[in-house]
C-alpha positions in Angstrom: 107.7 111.9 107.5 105.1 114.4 108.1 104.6 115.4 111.8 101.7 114.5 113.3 100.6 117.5 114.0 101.3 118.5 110.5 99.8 115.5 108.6 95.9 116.6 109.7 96.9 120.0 107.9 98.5 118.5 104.9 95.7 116.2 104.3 93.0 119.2 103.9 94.8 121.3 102.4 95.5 118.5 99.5 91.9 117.9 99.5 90.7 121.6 99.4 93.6 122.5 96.6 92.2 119.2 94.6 88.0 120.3 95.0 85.3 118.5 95.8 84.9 116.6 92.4 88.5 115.1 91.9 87.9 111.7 93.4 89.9 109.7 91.9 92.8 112.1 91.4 93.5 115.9 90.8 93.6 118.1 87.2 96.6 117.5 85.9 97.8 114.5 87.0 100.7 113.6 85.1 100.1 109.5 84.9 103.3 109.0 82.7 105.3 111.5 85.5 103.9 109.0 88.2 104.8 105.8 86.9 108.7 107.0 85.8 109.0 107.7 89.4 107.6 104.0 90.6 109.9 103.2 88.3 112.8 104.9 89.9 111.8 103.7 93.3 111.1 100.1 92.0 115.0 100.0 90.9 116.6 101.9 94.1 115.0 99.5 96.5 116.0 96.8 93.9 119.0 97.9 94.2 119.0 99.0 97.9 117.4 95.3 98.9 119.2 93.4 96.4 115.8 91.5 95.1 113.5 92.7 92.1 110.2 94.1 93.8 106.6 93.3 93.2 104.9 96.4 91.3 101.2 96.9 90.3 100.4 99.4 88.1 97.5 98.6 86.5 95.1 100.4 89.3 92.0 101.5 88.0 89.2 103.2 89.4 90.9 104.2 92.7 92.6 107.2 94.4 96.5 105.8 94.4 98.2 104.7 91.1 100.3 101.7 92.4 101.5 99.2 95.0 105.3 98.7 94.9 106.0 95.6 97.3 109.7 94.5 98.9 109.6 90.5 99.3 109.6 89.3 102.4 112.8 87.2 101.8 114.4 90.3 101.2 113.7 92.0 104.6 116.0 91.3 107.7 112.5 90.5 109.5 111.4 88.1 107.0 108.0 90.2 105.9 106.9 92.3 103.3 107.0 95.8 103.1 104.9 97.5 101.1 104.4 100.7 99.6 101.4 102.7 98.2 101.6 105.8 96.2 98.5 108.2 95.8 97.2 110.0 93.0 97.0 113.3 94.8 99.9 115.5 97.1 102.3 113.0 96.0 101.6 111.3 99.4 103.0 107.5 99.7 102.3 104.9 102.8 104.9 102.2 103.7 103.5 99.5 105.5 104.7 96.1 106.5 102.7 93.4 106.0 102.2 89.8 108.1 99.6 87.6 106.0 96.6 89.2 105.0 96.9 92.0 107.7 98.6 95.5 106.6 100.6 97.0 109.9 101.7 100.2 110.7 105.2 100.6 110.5 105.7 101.6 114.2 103.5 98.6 115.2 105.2 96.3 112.8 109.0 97.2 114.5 107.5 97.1 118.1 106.5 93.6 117.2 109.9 92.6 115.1 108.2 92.3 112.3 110.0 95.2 110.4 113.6 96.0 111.3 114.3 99.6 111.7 117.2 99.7 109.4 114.8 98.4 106.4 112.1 100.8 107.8 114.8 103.4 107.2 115.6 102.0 104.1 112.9 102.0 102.5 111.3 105.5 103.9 114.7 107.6 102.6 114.1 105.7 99.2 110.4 106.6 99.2 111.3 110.5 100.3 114.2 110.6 98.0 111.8 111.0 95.4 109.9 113.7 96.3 107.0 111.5 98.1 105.0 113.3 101.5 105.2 110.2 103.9 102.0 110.2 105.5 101.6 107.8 108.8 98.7 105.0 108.6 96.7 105.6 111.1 96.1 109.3 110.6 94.2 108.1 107.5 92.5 105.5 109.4 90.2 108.3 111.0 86.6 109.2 110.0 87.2 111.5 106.5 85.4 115.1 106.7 86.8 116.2 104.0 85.0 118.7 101.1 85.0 116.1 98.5 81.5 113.7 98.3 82.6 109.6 99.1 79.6 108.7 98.6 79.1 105.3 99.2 82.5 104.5 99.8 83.5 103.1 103.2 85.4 101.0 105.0 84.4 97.7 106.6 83.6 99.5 109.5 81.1 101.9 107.2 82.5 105.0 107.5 84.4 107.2 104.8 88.1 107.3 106.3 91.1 109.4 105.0 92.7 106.0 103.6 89.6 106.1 100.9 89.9 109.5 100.1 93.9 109.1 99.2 94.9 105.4 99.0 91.8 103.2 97.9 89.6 101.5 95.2 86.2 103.6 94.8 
């Protein structure tokens, strides 16, 4: 994963390199390229966790591409883990997931709700693959950014990092 020190610099430069007018994702995206490798991931943690995975790839109108999801009764701690995969940097989040409330991983195994063995599980899958691991609550900060939001926000009204890279606009 990305220091944090690192991850402020990786962020901008991704959305510099992309320009202010590639919202939802950067020239050249290569959407067949991005769904062989969910694949790939889908069937090593398949493999890895013994259980098929949840996969959405039918995103539209948004800055990430897809949602690949380990079942809860797959994970030692008995909760979902989840993975989203962004349209630009190839930049992925893995959080684990209690009902209807995303965690950050480092929360989530403070509070046993994520074992760090599946944490590392999952992470080495995701990185195998060629994915920048980029921490949730970096992209939980105000976004400023070069590229226009608009009038996307989050709950709280502001533009965060999270939009810019792993959201519905």
């Amino acid at each position: 994963m990305a220091e944090e020190t690192d991850i402020d610099a990786v962020l901008r430069a991704t959305d510099r390199a992309q320009g202010p007018y590639h919202l939802q994702f950067p020239d050249g995206f290569d959407h067949h390229r991005a769904l062989a490798r969910v694949q790939a991931l889908t069937e090593r943690l398949r493999a890895d966790f013994d259980c098929p995975c949840v996969v959405d790839t039918g995103v539209q109108d948004a800055s990430f591409h897809a949602t690949v999801a380990v079942p809860a009764e797959a994970t030692a701690a008995g909760e979902q883990i989840t993975m989203r995969l962004s349209n630009h940097g190839d930049f992925a989040v893995v959080a684990a997931e209690q009902p209807g409330c995303p965690v950050d991983p480092d929360e989530a195994e403070a509070s046993g709700a994520l074992t760090s063995a599946d944490r590392r599980t999952v992470e080495t899958a995701v990185a195998s693959l060629g994915y920048v691991l980029v921490p949730e609550p970096a992209l939980h900060r105000p976004y400023d950014g070069v590229t226009s939001l608009g009038t996307h926000t989050s709950p709280r009204g502001e533009a965060t990092w999270w939009i810019r890279f792993f959201d519905y606009l």
